[in-house]
PyMOL commands that place a pseudoatom at each C-alpha (Angstrom):
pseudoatom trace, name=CA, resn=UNK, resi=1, chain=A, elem=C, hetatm=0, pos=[-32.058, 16.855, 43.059]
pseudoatom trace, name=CA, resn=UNK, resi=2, chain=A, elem=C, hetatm=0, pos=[-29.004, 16.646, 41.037]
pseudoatom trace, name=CA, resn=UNK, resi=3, chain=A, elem=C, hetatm=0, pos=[-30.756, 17.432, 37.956]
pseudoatom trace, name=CA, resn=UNK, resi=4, chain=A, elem=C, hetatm=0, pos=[-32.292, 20.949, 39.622]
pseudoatom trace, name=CA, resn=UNK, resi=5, chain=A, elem=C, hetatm=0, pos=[-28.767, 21.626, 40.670]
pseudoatom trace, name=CA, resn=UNK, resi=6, chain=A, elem=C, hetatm=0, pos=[-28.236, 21.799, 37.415]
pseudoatom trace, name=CA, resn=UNK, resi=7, chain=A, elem=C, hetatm=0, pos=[-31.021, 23.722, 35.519]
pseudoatom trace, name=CA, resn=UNK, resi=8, chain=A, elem=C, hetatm=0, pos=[-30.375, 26.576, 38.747]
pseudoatom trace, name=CA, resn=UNK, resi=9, chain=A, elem=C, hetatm=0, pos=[-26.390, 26.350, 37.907]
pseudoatom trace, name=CA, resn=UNK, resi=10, chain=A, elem=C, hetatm=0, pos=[-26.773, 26.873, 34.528]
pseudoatom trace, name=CA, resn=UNK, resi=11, chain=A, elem=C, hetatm=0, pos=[-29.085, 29.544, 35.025]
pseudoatom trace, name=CA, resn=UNK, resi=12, chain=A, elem=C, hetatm=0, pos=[-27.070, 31.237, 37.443]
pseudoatom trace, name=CA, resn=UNK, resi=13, chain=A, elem=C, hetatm=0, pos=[-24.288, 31.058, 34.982]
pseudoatom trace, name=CA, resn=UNK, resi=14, chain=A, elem=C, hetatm=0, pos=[-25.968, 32.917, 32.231]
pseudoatom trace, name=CA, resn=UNK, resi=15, chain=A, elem=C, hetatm=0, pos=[-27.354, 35.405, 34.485]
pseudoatom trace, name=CA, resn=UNK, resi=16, chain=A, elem=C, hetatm=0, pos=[-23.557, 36.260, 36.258]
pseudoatom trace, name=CA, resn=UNK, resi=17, chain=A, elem=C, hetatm=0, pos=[-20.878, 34.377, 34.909]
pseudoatom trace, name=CA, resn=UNK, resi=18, chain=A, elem=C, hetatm=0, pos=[-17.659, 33.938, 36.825]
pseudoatom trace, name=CA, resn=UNK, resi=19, chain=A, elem=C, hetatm=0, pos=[-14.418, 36.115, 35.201]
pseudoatom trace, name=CA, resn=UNK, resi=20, chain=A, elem=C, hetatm=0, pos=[-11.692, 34.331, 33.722]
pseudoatom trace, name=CA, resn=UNK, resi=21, chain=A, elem=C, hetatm=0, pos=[-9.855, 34.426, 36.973]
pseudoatom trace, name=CA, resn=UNK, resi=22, chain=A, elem=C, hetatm=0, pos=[-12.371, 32.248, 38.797]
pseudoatom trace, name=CA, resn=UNK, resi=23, chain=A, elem=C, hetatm=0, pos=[-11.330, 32.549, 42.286]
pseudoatom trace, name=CA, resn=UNK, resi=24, chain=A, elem=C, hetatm=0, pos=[-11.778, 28.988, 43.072]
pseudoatom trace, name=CA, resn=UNK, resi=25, chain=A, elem=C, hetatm=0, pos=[-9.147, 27.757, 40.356]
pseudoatom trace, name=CA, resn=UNK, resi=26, chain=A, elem=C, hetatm=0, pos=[-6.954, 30.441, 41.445]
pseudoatom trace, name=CA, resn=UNK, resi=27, chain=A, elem=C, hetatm=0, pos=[-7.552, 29.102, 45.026]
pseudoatom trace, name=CA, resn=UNK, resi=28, chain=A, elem=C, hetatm=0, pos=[-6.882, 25.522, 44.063]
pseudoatom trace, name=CA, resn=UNK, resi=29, chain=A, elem=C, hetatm=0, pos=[-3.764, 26.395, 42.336]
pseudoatom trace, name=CA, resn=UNK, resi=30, chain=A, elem=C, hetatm=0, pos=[-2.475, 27.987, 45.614]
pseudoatom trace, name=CA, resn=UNK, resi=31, chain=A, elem=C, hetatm=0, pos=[-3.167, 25.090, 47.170]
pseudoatom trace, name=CA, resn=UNK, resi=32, chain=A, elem=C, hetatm=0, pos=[-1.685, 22.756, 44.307]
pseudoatom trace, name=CA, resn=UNK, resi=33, chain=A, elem=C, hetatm=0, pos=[1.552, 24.689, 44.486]
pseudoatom trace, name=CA, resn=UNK, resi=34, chain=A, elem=C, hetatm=0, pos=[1.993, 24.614, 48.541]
pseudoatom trace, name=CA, resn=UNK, resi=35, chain=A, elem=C, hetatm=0, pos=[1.520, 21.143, 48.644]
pseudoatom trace, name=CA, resn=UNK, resi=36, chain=A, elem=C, hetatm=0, pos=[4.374, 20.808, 45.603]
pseudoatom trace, name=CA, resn=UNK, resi=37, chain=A, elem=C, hetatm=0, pos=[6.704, 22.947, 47.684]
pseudoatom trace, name=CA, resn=UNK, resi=38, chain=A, elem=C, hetatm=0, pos=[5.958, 21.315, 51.128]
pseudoatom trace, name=CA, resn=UNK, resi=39, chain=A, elem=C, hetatm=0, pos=[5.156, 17.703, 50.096]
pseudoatom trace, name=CA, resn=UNK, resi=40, chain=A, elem=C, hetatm=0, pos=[7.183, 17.115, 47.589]
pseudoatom trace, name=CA, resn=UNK, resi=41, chain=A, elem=C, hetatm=0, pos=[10.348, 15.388, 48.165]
pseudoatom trace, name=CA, resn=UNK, resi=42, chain=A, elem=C, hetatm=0, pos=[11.481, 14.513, 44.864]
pseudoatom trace, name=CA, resn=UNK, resi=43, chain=A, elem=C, hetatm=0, pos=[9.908, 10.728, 44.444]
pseudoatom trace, name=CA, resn=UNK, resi=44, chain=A, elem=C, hetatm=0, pos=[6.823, 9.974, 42.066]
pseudoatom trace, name=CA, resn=UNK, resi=45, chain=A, elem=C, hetatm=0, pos=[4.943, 8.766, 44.882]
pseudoatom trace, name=CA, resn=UNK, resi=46, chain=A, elem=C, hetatm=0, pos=[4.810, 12.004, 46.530]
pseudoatom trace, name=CA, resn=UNK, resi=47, chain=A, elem=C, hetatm=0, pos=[3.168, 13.413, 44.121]
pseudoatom trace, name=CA, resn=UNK, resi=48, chain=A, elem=C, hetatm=0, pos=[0.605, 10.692, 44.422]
pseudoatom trace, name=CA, resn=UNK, resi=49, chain=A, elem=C, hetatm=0, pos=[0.412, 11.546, 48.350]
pseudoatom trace, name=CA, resn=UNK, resi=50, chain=A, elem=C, hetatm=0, pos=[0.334, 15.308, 47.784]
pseudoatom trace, name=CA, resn=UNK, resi=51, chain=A, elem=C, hetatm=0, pos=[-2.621, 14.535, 45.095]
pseudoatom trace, name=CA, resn=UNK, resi=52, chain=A, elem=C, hetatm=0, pos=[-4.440, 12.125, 48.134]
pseudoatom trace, name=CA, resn=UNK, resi=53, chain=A, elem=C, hetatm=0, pos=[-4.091, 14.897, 50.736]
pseudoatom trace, name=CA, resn=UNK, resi=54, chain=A, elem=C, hetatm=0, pos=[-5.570, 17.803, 48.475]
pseudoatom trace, name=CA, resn=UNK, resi=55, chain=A, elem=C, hetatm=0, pos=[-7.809, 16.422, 46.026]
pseudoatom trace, name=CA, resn=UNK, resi=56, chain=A, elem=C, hetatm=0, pos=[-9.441, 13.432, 48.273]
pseudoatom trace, name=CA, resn=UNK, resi=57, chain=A, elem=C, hetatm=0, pos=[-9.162, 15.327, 51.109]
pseudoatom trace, name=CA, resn=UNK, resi=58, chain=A, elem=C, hetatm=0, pos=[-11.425, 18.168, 50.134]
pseudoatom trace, name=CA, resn=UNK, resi=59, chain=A, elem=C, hetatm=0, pos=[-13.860, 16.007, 47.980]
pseudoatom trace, name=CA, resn=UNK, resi=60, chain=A, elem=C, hetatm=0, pos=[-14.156, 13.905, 51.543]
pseudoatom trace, name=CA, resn=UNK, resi=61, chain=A, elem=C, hetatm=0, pos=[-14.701, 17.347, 53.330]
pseudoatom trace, name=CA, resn=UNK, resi=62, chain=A, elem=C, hetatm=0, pos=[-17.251, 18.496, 50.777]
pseudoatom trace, name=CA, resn=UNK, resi=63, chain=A, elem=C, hetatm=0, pos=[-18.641, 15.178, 51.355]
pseudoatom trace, name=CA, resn=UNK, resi=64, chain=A, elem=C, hetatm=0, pos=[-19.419, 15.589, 54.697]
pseudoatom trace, name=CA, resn=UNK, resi=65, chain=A, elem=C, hetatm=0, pos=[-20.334, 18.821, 54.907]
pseudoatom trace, name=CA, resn=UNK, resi=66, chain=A, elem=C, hetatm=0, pos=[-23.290, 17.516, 52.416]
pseudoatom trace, name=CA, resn=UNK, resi=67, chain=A, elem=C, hetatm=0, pos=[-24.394, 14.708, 54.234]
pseudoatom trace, name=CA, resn=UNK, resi=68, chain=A, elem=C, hetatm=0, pos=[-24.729, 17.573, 57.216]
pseudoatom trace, name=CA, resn=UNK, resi=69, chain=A, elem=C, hetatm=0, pos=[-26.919, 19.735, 55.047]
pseudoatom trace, name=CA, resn=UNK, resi=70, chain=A, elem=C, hetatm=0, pos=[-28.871, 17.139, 53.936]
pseudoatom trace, name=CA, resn=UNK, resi=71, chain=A, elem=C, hetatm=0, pos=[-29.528, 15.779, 56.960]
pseudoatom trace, name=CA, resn=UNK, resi=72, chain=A, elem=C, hetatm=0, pos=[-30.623, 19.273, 58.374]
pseudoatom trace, name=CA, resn=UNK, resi=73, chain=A, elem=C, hetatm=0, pos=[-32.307, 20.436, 55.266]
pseudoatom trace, name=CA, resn=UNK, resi=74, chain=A, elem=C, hetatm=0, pos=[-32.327, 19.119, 51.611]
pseudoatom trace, name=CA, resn=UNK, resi=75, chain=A, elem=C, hetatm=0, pos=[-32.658, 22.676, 50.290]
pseudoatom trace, name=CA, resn=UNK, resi=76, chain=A, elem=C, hetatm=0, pos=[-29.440, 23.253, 52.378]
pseudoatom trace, name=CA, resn=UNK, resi=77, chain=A, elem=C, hetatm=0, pos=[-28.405, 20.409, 50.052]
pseudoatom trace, name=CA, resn=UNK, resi=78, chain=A, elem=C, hetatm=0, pos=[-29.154, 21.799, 47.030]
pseudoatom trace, name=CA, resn=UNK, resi=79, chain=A, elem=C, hetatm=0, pos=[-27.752, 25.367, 47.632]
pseudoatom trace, name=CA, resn=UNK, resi=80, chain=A, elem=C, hetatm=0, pos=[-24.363, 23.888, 48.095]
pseudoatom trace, name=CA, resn=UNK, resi=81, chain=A, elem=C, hetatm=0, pos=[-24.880, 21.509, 45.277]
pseudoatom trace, name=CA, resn=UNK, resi=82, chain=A, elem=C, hetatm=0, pos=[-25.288, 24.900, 43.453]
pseudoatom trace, name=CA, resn=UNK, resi=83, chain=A, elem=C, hetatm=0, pos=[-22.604, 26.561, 44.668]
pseudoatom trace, name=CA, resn=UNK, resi=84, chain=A, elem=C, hetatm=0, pos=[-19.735, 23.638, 43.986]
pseudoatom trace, name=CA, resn=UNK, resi=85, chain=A, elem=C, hetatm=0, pos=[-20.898, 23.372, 40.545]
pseudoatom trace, name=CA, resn=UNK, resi=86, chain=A, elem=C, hetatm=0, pos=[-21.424, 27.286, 39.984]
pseudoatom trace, name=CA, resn=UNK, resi=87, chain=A, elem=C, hetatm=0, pos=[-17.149, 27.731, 40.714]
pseudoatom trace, name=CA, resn=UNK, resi=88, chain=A, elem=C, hetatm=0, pos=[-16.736, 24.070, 38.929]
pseudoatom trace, name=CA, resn=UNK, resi=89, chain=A, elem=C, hetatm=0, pos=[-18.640, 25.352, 35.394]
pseudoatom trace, name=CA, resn=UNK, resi=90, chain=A, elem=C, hetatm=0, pos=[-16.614, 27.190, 33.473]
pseudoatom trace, name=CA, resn=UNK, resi=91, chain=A, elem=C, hetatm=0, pos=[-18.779, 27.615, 29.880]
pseudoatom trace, name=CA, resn=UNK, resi=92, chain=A, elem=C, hetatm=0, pos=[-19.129, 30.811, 29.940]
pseudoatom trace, name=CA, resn=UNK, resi=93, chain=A, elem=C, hetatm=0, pos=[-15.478, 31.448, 30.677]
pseudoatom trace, name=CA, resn=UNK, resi=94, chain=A, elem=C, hetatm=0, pos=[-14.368, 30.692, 27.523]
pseudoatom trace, name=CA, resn=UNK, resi=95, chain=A, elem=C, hetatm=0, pos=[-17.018, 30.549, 25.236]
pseudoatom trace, name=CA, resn=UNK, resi=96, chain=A, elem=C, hetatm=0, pos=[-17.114, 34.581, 24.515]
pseudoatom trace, name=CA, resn=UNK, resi=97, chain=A, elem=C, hetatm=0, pos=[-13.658, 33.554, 22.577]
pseudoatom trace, name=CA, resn=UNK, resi=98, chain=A, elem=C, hetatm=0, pos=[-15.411, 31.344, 20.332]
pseudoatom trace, name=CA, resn=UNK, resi=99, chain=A, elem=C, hetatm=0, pos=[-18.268, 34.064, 19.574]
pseudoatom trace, name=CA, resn=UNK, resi=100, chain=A, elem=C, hetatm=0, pos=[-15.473, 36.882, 18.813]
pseudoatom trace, name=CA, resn=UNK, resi=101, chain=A, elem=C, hetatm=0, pos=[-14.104, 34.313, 16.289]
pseudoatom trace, name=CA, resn=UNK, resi=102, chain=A, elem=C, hetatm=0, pos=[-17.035, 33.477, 14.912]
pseudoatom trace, name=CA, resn=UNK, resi=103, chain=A, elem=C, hetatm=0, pos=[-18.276, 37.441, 14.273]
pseudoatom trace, name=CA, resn=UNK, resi=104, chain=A, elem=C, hetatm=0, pos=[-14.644, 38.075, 12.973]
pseudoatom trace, name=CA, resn=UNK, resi=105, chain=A, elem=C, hetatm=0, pos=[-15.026, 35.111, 10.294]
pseudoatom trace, name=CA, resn=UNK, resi=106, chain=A, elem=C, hetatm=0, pos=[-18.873, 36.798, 9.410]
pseudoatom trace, name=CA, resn=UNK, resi=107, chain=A, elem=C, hetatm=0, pos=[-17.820, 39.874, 8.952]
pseudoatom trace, name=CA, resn=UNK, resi=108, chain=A, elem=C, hetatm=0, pos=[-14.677, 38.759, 6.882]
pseudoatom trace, name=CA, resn=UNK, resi=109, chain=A, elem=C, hetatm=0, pos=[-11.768, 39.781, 9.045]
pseudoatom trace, name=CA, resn=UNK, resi=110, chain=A, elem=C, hetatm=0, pos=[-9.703, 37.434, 8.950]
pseudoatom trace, name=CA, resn=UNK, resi=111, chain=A, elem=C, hetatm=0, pos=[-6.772, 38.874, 10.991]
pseudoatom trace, name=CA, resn=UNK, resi=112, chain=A, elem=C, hetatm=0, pos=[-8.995, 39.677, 14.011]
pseudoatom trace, name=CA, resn=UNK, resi=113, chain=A, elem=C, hetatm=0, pos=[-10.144, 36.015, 14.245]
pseudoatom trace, name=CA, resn=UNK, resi=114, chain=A, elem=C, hetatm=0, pos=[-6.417, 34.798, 13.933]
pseudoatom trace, name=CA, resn=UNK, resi=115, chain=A, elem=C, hetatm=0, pos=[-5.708, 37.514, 16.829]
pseudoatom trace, name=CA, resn=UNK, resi=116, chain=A, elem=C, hetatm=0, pos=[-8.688, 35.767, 19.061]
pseudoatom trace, name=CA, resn=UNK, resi=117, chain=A, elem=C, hetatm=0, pos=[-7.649, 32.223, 18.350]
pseudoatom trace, name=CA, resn=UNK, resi=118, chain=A, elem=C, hetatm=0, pos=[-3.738, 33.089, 19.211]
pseudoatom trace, name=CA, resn=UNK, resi=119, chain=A, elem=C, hetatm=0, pos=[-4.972, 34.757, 22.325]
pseudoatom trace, name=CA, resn=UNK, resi=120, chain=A, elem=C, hetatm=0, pos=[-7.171, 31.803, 23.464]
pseudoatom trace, name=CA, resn=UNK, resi=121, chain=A, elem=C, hetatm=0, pos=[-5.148, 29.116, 22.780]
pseudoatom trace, name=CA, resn=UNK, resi=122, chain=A, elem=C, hetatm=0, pos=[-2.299, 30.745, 24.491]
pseudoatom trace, name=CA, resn=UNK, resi=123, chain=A, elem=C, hetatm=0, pos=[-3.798, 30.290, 27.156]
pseudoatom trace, name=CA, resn=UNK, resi=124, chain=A, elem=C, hetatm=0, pos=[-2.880, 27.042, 27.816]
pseudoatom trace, name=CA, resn=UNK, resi=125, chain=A, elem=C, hetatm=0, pos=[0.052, 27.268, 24.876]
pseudoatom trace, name=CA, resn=UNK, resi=126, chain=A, elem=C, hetatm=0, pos=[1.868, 30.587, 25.210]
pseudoatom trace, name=CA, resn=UNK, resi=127, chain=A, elem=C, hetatm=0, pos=[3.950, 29.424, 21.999]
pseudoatom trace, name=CA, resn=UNK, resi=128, chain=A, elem=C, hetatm=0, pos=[0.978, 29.037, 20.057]
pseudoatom trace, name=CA, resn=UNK, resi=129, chain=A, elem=C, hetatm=0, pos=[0.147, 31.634, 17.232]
pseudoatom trace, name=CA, resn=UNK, resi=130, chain=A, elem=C, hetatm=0, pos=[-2.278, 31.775, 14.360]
pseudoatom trace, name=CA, resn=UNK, resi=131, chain=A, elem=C, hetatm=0, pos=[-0.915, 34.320, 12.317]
pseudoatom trace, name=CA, resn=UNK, resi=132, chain=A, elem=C, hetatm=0, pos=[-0.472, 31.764, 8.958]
pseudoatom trace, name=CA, resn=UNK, resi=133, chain=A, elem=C, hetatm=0, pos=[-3.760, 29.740, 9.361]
pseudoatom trace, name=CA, resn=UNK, resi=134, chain=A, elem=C, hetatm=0, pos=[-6.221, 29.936, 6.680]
pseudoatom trace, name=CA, resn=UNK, resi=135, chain=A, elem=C, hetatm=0, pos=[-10.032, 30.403, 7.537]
pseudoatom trace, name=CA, resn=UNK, resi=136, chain=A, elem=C, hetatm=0, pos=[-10.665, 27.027, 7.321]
pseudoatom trace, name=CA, resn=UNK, resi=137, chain=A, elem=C, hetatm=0, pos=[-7.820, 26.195, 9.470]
pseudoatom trace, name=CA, resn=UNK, resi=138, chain=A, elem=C, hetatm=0, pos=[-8.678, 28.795, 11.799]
pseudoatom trace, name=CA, resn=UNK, resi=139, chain=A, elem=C, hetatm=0, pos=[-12.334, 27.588, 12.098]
pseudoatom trace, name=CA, resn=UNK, resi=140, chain=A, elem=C, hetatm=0, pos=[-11.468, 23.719, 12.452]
pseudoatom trace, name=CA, resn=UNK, resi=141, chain=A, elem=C, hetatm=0, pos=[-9.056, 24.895, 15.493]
pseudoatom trace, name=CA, resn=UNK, resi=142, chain=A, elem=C, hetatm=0, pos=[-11.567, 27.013, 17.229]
pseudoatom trace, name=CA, resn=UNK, resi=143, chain=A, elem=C, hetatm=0, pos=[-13.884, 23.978, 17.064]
pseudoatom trace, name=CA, resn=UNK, resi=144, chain=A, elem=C, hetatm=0, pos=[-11.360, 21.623, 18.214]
pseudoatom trace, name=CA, resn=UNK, resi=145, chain=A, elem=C, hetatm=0, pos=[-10.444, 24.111, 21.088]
pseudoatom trace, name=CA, resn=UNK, resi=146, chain=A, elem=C, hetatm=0, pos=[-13.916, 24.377, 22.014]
pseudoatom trace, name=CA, resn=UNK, resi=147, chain=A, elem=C, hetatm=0, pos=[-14.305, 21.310, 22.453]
pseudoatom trace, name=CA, resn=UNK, resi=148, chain=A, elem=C, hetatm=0, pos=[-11.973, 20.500, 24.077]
pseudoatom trace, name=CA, resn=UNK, resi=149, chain=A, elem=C, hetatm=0, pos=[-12.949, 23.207, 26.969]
pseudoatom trace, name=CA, resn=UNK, resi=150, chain=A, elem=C, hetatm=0, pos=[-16.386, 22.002, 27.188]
pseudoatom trace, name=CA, resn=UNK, resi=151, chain=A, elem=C, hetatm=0, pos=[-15.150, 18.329, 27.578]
pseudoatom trace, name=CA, resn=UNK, resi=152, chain=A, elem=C, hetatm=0, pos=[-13.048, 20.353, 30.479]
pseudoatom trace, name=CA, resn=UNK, resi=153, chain=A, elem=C, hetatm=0, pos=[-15.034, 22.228, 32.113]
pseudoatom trace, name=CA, resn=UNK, resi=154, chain=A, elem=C, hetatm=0, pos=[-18.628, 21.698, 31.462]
pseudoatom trace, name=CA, resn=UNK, resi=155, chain=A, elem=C, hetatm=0, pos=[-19.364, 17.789, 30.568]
pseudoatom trace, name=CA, resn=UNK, resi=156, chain=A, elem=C, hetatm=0, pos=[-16.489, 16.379, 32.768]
pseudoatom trace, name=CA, resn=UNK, resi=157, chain=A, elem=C, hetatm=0, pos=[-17.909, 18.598, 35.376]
pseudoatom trace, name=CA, resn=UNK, resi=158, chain=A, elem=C, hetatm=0, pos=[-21.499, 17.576, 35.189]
pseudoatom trace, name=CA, resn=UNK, resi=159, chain=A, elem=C, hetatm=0, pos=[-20.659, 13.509, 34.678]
pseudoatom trace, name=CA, resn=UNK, resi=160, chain=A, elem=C, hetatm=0, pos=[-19.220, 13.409, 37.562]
pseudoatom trace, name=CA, resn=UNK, resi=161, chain=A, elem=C, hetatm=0, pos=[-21.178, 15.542, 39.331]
pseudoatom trace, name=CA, resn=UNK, resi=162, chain=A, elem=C, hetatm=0, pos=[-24.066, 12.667, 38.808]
pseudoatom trace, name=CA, resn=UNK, resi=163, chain=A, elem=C, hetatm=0, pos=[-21.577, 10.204, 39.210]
pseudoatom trace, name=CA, resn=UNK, resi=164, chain=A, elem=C, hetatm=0, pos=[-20.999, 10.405, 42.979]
pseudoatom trace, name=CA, resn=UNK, resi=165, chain=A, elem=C, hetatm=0, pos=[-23.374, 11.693, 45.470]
pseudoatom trace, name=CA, resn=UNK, resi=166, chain=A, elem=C, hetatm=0, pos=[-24.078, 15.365, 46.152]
pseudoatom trace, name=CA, resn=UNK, resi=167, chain=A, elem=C, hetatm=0, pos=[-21.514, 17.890, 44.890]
pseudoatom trace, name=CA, resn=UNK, resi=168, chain=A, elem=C, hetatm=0, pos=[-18.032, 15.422, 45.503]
pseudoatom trace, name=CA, resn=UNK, resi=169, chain=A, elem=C, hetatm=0, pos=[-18.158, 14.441, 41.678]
pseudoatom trace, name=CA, resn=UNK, resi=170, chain=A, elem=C, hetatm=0, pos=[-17.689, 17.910, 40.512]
pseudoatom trace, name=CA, resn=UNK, resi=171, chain=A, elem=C, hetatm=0, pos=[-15.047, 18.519, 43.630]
pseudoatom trace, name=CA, resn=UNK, resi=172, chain=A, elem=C, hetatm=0, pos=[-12.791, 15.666, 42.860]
pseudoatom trace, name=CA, resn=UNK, resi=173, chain=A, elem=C, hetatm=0, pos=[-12.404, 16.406, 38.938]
for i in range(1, 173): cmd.bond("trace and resi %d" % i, "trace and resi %d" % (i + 1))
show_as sticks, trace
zoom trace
């Protein structure tokens, strides 16, 4: 079952792909804060409580709610096997970046493929800028970044996904 979950994700995905603001990261990063503000208390091992409480505490949830649906129906199962990984993926979230750079390099404009790498990397770097990077440069760090995102958000997803049972893999990373 796990590998139909993810031929019908993937699917899904290139049919409607979720927008950059994927409400289920912007959901989990409400969450993430209110837990800093309310169980935070200034020791390390709050943190590690506050991480327990949110993180295991909804992959346990998710958990159960599975082993529900699977016990009434495994296509009940499946669909929410779909669902966690359809808000978990995130390929096609990112990847149009890569393609803009790509056509901006093939059609030889160089300062529209430094604009697309600046904006995508800042991102997660605000700082960052490629104004001075030479094509070469430019392409090695648009690989690298890729990379990197996939790793993120599509292969971490989907090994852990078949790692533990139903959809808790892709839940807890």
């Amino acid at each position: 079952m796990a590998f139909l979950s993810l031929v019908i994700t993937l699917l899904l995905e290139q049919l409607r792909a979720l927008p950059g603001t994927n409400p289920v990261y912007v959901s989990v990063r409400q969450v993430s804060s209110w837990a800093e503000r309310n169980l935070n208390a200034g020791q390390p091992r709050h943190g590690f409580y506050a991480w327990m409480f949110v993180v295991v505490g909804l992959t346990l949830l998710v958990g159960a709610v599975y082993t529900l649906l699977a016990s009434i129906n495994v296509l009940l199962a499946l669909a929410l096997n779909v669902l966690v990984l359809y808000f978990a993926l995130g390929f096609r979230q990112f990847s149009h970046r890569g393609t803009e750079i790509q056509i901006a390099l093939a059609n030889g404009d160089l300062a529209a493929a430094r604009r697309e790498l600046t904006a995508w990397k800042q991102i997660s770097d605000p700082a960052y800028t490629a104004a001075d990077l030479s094509p070469d440069e430019v392409v090695r760090q648009a690989i690298e970044h890729g990379l990197l995102l996939s790793q993120r958000h599509v292969f971490g997803v989907f090994f852990w996904f078949v790692v533990l049972p139903g959809p808790m893999g892709a839940v807890l990373y």
